[in-house]
C-alpha positions as CSV (number, residue, x, y, z in Angstrom):
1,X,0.0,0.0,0.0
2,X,1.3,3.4,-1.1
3,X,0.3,6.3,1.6
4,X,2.1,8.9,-0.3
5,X,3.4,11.3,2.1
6,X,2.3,14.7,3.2
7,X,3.4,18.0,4.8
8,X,1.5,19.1,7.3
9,X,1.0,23.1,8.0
10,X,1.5,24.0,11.7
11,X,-2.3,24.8,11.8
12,X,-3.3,21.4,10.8
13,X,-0.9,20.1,13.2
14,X,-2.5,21.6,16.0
15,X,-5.6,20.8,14.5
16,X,-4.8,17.4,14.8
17,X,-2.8,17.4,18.2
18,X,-5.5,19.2,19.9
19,X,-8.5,16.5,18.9
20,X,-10.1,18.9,15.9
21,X,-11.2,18.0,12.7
22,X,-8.6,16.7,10.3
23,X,-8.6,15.0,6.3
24,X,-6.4,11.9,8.1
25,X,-4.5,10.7,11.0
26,X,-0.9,11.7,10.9
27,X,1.9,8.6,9.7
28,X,5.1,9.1,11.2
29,X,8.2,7.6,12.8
30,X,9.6,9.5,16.0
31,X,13.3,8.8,16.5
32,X,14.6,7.3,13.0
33,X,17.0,4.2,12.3
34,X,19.0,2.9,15.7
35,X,22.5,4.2,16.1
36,X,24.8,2.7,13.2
37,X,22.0,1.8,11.3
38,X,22.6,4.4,8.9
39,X,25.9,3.4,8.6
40,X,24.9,-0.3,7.9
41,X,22.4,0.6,5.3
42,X,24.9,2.6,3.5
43,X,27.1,0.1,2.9
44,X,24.3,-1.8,1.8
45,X,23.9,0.7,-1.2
46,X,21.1,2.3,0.1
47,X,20.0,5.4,-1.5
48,X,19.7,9.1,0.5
49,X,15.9,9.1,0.6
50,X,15.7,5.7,2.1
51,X,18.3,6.3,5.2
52,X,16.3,9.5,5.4
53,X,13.4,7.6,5.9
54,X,11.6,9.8,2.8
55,X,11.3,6.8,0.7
56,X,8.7,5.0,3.3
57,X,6.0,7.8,3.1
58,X,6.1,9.3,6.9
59,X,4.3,12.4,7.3
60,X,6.5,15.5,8.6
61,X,5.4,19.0,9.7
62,X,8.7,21.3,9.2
63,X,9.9,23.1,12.3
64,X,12.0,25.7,13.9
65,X,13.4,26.8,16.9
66,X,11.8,29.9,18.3
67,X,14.9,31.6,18.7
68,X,15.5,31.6,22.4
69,X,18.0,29.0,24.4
70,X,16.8,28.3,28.3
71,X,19.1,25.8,28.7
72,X,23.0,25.7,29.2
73,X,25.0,28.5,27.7
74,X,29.0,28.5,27.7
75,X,29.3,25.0,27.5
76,X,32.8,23.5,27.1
77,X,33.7,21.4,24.8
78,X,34.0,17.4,25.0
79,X,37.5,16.7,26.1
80,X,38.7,13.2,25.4
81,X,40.5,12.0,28.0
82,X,41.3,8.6,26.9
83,X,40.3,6.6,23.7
84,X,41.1,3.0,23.3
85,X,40.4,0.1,21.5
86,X,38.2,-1.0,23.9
87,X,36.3,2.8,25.1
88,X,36.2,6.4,24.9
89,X,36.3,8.9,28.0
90,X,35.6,12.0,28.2
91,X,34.4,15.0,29.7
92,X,31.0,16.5,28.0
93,X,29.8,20.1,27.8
94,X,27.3,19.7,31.3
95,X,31.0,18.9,33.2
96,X,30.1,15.0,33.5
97,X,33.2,12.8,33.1
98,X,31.9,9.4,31.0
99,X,32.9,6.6,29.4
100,X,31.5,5.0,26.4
101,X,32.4,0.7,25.9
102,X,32.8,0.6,21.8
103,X,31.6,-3.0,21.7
104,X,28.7,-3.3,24.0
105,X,26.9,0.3,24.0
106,X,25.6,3.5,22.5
107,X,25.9,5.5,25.1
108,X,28.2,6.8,27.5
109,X,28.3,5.5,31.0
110,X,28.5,8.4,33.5
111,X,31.5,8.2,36.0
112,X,31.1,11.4,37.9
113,X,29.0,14.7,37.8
114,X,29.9,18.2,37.9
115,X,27.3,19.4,40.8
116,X,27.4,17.5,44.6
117,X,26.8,20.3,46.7
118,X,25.6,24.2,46.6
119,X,29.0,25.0,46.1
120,X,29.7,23.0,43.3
121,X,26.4,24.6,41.7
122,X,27.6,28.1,41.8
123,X,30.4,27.6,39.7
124,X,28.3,26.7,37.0
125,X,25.3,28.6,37.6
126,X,26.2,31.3,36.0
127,X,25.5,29.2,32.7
128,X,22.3,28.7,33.0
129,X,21.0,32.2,34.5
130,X,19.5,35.0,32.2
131,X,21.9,37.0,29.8
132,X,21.0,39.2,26.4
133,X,22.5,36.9,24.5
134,X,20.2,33.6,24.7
135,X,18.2,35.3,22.3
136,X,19.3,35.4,19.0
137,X,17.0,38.1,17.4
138,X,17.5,37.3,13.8
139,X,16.4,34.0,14.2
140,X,13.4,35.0,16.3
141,X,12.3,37.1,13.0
142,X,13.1,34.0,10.7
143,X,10.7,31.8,12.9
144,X,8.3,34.7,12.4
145,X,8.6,34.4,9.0
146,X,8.8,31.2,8.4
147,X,5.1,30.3,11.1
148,X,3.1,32.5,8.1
149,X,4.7,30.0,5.6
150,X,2.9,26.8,8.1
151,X,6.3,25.9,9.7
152,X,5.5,25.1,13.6
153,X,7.9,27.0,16.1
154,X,9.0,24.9,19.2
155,X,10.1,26.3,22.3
156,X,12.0,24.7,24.4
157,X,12.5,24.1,28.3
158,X,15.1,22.1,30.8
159,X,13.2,19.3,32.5
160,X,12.2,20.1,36.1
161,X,13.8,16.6,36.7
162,X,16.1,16.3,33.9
163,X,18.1,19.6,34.7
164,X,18.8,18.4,38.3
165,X,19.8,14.6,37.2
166,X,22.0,16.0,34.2
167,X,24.2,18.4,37.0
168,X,24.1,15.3,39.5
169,X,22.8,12.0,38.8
170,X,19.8,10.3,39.2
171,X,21.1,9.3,42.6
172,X,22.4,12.2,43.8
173,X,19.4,14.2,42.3
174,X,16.8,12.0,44.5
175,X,18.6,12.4,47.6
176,X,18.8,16.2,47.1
177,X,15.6,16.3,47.6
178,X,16.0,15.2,51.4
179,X,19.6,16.5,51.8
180,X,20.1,20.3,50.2
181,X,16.2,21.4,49.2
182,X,17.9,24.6,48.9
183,X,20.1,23.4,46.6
184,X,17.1,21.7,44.4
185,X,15.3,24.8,44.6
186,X,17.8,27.2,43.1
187,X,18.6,24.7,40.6
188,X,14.8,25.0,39.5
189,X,14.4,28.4,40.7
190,X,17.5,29.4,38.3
191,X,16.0,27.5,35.6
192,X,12.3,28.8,35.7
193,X,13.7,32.9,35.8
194,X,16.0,32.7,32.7
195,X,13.0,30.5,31.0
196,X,10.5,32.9,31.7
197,X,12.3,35.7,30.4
198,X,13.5,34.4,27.4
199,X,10.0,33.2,26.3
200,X,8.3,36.5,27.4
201,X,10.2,38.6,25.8
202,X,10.0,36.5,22.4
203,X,6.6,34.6,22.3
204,X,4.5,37.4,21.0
205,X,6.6,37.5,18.0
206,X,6.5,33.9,16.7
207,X,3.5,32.8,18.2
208,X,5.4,29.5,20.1
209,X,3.6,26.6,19.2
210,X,4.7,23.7,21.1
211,X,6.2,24.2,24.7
212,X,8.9,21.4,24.7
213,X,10.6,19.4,27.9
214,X,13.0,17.2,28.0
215,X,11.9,15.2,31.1
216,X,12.8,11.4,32.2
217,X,12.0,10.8,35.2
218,X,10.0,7.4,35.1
219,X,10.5,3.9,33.8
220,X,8.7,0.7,33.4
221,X,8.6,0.0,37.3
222,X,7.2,3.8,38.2
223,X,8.3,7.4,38.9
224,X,12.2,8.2,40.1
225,X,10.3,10.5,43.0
226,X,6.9,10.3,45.0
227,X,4.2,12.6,43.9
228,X,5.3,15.1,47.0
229,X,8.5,16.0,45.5
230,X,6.9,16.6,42.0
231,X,3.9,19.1,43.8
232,X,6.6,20.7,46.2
233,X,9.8,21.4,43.8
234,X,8.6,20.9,40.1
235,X,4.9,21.9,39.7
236,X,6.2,25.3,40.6
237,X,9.0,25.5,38.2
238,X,6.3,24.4,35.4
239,X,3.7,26.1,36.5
240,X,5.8,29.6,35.9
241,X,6.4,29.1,32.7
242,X,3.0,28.1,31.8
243,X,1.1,30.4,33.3
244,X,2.8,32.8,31.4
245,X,2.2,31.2,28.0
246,X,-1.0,29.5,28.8
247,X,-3.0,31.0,25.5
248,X,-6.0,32.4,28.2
249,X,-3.8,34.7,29.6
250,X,-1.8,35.8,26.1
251,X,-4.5,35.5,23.0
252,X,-1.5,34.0,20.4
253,X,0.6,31.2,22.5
254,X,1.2,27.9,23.4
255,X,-1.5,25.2,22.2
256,X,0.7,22.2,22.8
257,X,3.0,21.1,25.5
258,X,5.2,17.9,24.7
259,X,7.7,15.9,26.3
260,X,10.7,13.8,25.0
């Protein structure tokens, strides 16, 4: 069966995303081929549209970026710190030292996090706090432009879990919560003033689409943290942002929140 693909304009989108009245369901494959897949298929002679998954008819709606970064600015660079036959090491741009194992994984195994105690947070805070330059303004007016052409503009957010877990680790992050509250809320509390800014000082001028989080904070056996912790530290954090762009309190904003 040939579904022909189709590109969908932002409005339709929405349309469909918020349950309204559209010509068909939407086709589509989220994350694309598994890591070396590419690769494989390649060397297999595969042609450009088929490792870019055009040739099996999947439905896209073109995006863009709003134009505004709320998450880490200043990162460093990955520095390799050793690279065998056997794995890679290295020190990403969040400060976490990890080490990928070539033959058995796709990811890198973290080995130690930059952020263990409100001291250790300070010296990178200043990356994620508020500064002119998270907003690039010319691409804020290409989003602009390119919304009346049907392209949907994404904003996007630090997870209210995520942000914490990235600095320290799952384990460390969860015990924070206990141990240095303080320190859990000006992680968040850092977070939701530089997000708020950017996207209030931009959102009027692309009309931001889809509010985007990166958030992971659940598995198969249930959540990393009890209800309690999610009300008390990240409800709040969330609830900042979105009351801002929560379309009935600003006529052109947000109709779709997603999470990744």
């Amino acid at each position: 069966m040939n579904l022909m693909f189709m590109i969908w304009h932002r409005i339709d989108y929405i349309e469909l995303m918020s349950f309204g009245k559209v010509e068909r369901q939407m086709f589509s494959e989220l994350f694309g081929p598994l890591v070396g897949l590419k690769e494989e298929w390649l060397a297999q002679g595969a042609s450009r549209e088929e490792v870019e998954l055009i040739a099996f008819d999947w439905d896209y709606v073109p995006t863009m970026d709003c134009g505004g970064n709320t998450g880490i600015i200043n990162a460093k660079q990955h520095v390799i710190l050793e690279d065998t036959q056997e794995y890679t090491m290295r020190t990403n741009g969040f400060g976490k030292k990890e080490k990928l194992y070539k033959k058995s994984a796709s990811l890198f195994h973290p080995l130690e996090y930059p952020v263990r105690n409100i001291d250790d947070w300070v010296n990178i805070k200043s990356k994620y706090e508020y500064v002119e330059e998270r907003i690039n303004w010319d691409k804020v007016l290409e989003a602009e432009n390119k919304q009346k052409e049907g392209v949907l503009i994404i904003a996007n957010i630090p997870g209210g879990f995520d942000l914490p877990r990235t600095v320290m680790g799952e384990e460390q992050a969860c015990l924070c919560y206990y141990d240095q509250p303080e320190l859990m809320n000006d992680i968040l509390d850092t977070a939701g003033k530089t997000a708020y800014r950017v996207l209030d000082r931009i959102s009027d001028k692309p009309i931001i689409d889809v509010l985007h989080v990166h958030e992971d904070m659940a598995g198969k056996n249930g959540p990393l943290i009890g209800p309690e912790f999610v009300i008390k530290f990240i409800k709040p954090y969330y609830r900042k942002i979105w009351n801002m762009l929560n379309p009935k309190v600003r006529k052109y904003s947000v109709k779709i929140v997603t999470e990744i």
